[in-house]
N, C-alpha and C positions, 0 to 999 in steps of 0.2 A: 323251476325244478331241475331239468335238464342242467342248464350253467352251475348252479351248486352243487349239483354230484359228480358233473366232472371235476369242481374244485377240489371237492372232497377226496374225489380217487387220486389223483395226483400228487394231494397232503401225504395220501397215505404209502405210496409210491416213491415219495420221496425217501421215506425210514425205511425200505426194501432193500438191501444190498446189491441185490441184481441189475435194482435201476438207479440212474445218477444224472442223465437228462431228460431237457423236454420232450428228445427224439425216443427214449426209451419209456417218455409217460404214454408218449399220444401210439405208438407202436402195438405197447401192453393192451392199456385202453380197448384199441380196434379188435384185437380179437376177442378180448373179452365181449367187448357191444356187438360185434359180429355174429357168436353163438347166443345170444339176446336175440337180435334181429330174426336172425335164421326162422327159431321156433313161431316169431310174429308171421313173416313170411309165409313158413308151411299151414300156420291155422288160419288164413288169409285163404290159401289159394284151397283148402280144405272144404272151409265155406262157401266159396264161388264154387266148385264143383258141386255139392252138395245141391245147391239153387239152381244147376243146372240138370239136377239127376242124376249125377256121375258120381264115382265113387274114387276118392281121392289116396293115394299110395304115398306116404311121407318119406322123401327121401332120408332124415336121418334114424336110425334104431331109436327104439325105444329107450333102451339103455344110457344111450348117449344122448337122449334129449336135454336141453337146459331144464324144462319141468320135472325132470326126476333127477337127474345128479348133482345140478348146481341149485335149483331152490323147490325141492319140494314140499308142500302146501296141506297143514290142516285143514278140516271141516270150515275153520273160520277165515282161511285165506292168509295166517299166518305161518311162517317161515317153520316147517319139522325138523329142530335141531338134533332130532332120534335118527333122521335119514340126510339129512344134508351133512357130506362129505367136510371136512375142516383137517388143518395142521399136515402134518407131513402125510396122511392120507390121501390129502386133496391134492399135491403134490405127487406124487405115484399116482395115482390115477391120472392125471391128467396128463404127465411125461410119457408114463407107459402105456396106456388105454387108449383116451380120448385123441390125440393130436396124431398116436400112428393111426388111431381108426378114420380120421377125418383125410390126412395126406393118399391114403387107397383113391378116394373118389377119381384124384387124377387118372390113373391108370387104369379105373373102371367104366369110367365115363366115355361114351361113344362119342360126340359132339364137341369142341372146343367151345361155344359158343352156350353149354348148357351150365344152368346155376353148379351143379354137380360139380363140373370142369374146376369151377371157380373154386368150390370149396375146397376143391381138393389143393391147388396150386398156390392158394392163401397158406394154407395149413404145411405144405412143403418150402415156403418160406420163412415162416413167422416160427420163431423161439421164444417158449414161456420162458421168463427173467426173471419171473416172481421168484423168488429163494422163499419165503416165509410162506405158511398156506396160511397161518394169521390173514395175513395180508391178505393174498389172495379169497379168502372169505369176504373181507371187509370189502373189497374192492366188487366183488361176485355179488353180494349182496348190495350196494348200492346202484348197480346197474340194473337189479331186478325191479328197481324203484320205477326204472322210467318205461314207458307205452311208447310203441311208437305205431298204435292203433290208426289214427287219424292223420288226413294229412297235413292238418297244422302241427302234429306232435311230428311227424316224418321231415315238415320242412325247419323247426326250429332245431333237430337234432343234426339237419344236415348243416345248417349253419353254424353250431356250437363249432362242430368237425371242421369248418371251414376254419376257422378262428382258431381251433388247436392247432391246424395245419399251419397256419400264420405263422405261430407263436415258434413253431417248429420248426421255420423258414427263418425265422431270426436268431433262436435259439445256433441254429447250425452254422450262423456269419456268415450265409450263400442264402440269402432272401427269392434269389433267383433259382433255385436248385428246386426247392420244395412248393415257393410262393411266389406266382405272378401277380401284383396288384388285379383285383379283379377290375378294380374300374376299367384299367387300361382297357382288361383281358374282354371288356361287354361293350367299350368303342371300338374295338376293331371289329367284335362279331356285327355288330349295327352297322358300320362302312361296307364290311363285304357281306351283309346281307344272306347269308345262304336260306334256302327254302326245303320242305318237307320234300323227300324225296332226293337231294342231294348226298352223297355221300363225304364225310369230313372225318381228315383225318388228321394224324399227329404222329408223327414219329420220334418223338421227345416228349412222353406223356405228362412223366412227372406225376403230380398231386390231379392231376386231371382237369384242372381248372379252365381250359377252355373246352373240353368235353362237356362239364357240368352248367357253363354259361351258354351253352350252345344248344343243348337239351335246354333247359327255362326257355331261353330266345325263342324256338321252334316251337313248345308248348303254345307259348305266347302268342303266338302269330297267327293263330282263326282258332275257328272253332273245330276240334278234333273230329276227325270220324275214328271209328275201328281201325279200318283200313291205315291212316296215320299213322295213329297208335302204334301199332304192331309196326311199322318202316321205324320209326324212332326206338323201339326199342332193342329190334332185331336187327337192321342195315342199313344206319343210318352211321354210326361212329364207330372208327378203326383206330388202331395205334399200337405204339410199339414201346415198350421201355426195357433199358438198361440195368437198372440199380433194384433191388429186390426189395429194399426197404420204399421208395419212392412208387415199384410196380405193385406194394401192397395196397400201402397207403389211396394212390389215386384208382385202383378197385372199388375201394371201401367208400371212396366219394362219390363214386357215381350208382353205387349201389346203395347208396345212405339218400342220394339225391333220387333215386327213381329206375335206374337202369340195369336191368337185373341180373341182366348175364354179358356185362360189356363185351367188345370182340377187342381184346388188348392185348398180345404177348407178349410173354415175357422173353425180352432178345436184343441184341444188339444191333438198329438200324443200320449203323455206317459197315458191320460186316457183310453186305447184304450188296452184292455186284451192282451197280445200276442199269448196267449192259442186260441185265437179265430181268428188266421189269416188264411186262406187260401190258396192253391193253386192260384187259379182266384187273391189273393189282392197280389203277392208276383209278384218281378222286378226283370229284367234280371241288372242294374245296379243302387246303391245306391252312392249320391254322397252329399257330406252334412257337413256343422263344426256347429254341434249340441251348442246351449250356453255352457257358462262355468258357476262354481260357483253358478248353482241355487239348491233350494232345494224343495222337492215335501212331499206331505205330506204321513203318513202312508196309506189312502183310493189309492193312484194312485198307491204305492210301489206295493200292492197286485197283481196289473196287470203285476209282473215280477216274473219268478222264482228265481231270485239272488235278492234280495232286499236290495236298496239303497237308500237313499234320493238322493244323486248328480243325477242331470239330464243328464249331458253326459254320465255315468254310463247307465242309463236308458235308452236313446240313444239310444247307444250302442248293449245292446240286443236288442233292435225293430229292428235295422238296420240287425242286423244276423240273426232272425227270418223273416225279409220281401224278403232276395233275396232268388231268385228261384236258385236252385242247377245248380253251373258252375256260379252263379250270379258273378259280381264282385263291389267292392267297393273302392271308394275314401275316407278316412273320417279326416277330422281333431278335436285331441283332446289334453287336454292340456298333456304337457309331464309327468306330474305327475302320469300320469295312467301307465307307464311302469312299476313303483316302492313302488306306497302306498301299505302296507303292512296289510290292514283291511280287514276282511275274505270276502267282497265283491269286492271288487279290486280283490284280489286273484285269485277271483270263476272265474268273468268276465275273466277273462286272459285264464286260463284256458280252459273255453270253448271257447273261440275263436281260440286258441291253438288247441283243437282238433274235431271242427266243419269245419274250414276255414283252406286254407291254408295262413297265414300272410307271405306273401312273401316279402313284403317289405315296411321300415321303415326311413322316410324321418323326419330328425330330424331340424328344422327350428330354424335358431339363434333368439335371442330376438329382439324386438323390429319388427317383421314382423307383426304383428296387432299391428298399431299406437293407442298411449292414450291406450291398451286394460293392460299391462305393464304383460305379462304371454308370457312364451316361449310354445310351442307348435310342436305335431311331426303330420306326415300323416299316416294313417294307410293305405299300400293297402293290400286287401286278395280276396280271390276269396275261396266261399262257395264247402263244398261237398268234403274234404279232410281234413285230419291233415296236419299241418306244419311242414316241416322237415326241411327246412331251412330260415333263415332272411337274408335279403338283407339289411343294414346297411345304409344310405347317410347321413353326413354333408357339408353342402354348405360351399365353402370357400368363406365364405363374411367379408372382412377385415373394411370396412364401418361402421359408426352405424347410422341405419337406421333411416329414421323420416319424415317429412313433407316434407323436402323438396329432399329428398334423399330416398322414398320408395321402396320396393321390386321391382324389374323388370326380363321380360323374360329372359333377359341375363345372370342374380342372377341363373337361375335354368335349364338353357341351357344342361350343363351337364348334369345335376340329369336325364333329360327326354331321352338323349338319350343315358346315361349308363345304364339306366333301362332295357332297349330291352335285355344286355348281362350279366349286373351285375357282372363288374368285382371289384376286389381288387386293391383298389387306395388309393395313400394319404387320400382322403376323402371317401372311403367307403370301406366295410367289410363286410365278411356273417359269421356266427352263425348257427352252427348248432345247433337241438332241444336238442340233447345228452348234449350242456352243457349246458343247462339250468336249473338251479335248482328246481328240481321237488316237492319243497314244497311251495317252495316262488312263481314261476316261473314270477321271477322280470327279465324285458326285459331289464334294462339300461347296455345298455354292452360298456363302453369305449372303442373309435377309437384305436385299437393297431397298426394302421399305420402313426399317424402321432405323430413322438417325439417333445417334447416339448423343445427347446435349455435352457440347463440350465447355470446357471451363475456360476462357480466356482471358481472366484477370490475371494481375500480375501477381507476385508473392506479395506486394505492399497491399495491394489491395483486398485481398484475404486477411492478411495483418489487421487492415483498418475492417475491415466488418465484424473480427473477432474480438477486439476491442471494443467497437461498438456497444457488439450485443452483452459484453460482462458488464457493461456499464447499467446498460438497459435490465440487467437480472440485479444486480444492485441495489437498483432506486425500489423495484420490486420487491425486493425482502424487506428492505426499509420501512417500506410500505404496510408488507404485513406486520413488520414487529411493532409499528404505530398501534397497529388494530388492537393486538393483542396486550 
């Protein structure tokens, strides 16, 4: 049900004027499903109050409810086309009513961390695009279709979203912008293991996708008390993001996944001094694939002691400046950093070199971020010691990856549980710090386990087996045209 009404709203999204891509279907979409959710939410937490004896205060007006302005409901439970707003109506009301009444929340709301907060800074980003209230009907009305009562209904819709966000990551030709393979994204949380109680953060939120693999992870991992509960859902996940369509989106994922009032702001990491981090602001786990390719200007560089324009560069140092000593880190960046040889690339290596321990280095074939067209490796280290050894992994993936053949758990099965012991295998090898060249200290160290078959015949002799074999296909058709 869920997967055909999103097809459905996107058909009709399509003949919208205001929208023209997938980033502007799955955009529209979220807020629509957002004020959907909301109302499920408030009669949720209405109920639990209720069972508790307590009497429950719904944050949104009556007015502004989805059950009164977007689909209010006959005696029989069918749709009151006498009260349900339509056409250039629904439009004015929604431009001029609803979206300024929902963007107040911000500036009313005492708490950053409260759903309020949320609704309010959703609503101060996000612009209706719908032009038609047709539309907007049609669309309003097919979302009223789906529950997201249960938590089978709650975890199938948070997947559809996962899947739109995909779609939305390749639609954009920066797979990496919007969309980290989750496989990848659920082998690095398994290697670095984080536990209940841990703090994890991300200062490159994006779609949220290691927040929301990280929540499941932690679910997963015993049996819940209260106490849990309430650390996972209130201080357990931090982060930061840049882009307002990207800090809407990964809101809406981890509030569609479970998490109700993330602690995410909306902001720019790299303007943020690292000289002035703290104790109190630094995380027990860092997990994050920082963009690629962008560039920052001289005013943000000053906030780094290595100065760089590349932002993953910049990254970089936040990330090893924000864990807390014994921290650990997942991070993906492009491969290129093991080897560029400019005195900031250098610097950076180095001190990660001899701040962290780089334990180990997960080198990823091409084509594992679709459309993104960069190879890319994992860094894990764990802060509060020098490195003395590298733990080496390439995935034997004989495939070339793509749409319809993308990275999976299976792709990295190995990698996560030869981690635990780190042995020497066709696909992996460790390095010690000793040979590493202590000027350069360029980390691309070629697989010395796996030989390459070389061809040593002559030109004749390819000659004669390619002869051979047409001869041999020959007698074979002959063969069948006999039968036939």
């Amino acid at each position: 049900m869920f997967e055909q009404a999103l097809k459905n709203i996107d058909n009709i999204l399509r003949k919208d004027a205001g929208c023209s891509t997938a980033i502007d279907y799955i955009e529209q979409t979220t807020w629509v499903l957002f004020l959907k959710y909301l109302e499920t939410l408030e009669n949720d937490k209405k109920t639990a109050a209720e069972l508790s004896g307590l009497t429950y205060k719904y944050i949104i007006a009556d007015e502004f409810k989805w059950s009164v302005w977007a689909a209010p409901k006959l005696a029989d439970g069918k749709l009151d086309h006498h009260k349900a707003v339509g056409g250039d109506d629904l439009i004015q009301f929604l431009n001029q009513k609803l979206i300024p009444y929902l963007k107040k929340f911000k500036q009313s709301s005492i708490k950053s961390d409260s759903i309020e907060y949320k609704i309010g800074e959703v609503f101060s980003e996000l612009n209706n695009k719908i032009q038609s209230g047709y539309n907007l009907r049609e669309v309003i009305n097919l979302v009223d279709t789906l529950e997201f009562k249960t938590a089978e209904e709650r975890h199938e819709m948070s997947h559809l979203y996962e899947s739109k966000i995909k779609d939305m990551g390749n639609a954009g030709k920066n797979g990496g912008e919007y969309y980290t393979p989750r496989a990848l994204i659920k082998s690095i949380i398994k290697v670095v293991n984080p536990e209940i109680g841990d703090t994890i953060y991300d200062g490159a939120v994006g779609s949220a996708g290691f927040m929301v693999e990280a929540f499941d992870y932690l679910r997963a991992s015993k049996e819940l008390t209260t106490k849990d509960i309430e650390t996972l859902q209130k201080s357990t996940f931090y982060g930061k993001e840049k882009k307002s369509l990207a800090y809407i989106i990964g809101i809406m994922n981890m509030i569609f996944h479970g998490i109700e009032a993330p602690n995410i702001l909306h902001t720019n990491t790299l303007a943020e001094n690292i000289r002035d981090i703290q104790d109190k602001d630094r995380h027990d786990i860092v997990l994050a694939n920082p963009p690629f390719g962008g560039s920052e200007m001289e005013s943000v560089q000053q906030n780094f002691t290595i100065k760089t324009s590349a932002t993953e560069y910049l990254f970089l140092q936040h990330f090893m400046k924000i864990l807390k000593v014994q921290g650990k880190a997942g991070i993906i960046i492009k491969n290129t950093f093991l080897s560029n040889t400019d005195n900031a690339s250098v610097a950076i290596r180095k001190e990660l070199l001899d701040t962290c321990n780089l334990h180990t280095i997960l080198d990823m074939p091409g084509g594992t971020f679709i459309g993104a067209g960069v190879k890319t490796v994992v860094l894990f280290f764990t802060k509060g010691e020098p490195t003395k050894n590298i733990w080496y992994y390439q995935p034997d993936i004989e495939r070339n990856m793509g749409k319809t053949n993308p990275l999976n758990e299976k792709d990295l099965a190995d990698f996560v549980e030869s981690s635990k012991t780190k042995p020497d295998t066709e696909n992996s090898w460790t390095v010690s710090i000793d040979d590493v060249d202590n000027k350069t200290w360029d980390l691309t160290i070629s697989n010395p386990n796996r030989v390459e078959e070389v061809d040593n015949r002559t030109p004749e002799e390819i000659l004669a087996e390619i002869e051979g074999l047409d001869k041999e296909a020959s007698v074979s058709l002959k063969a069948i045209k006999e039968l036939l």
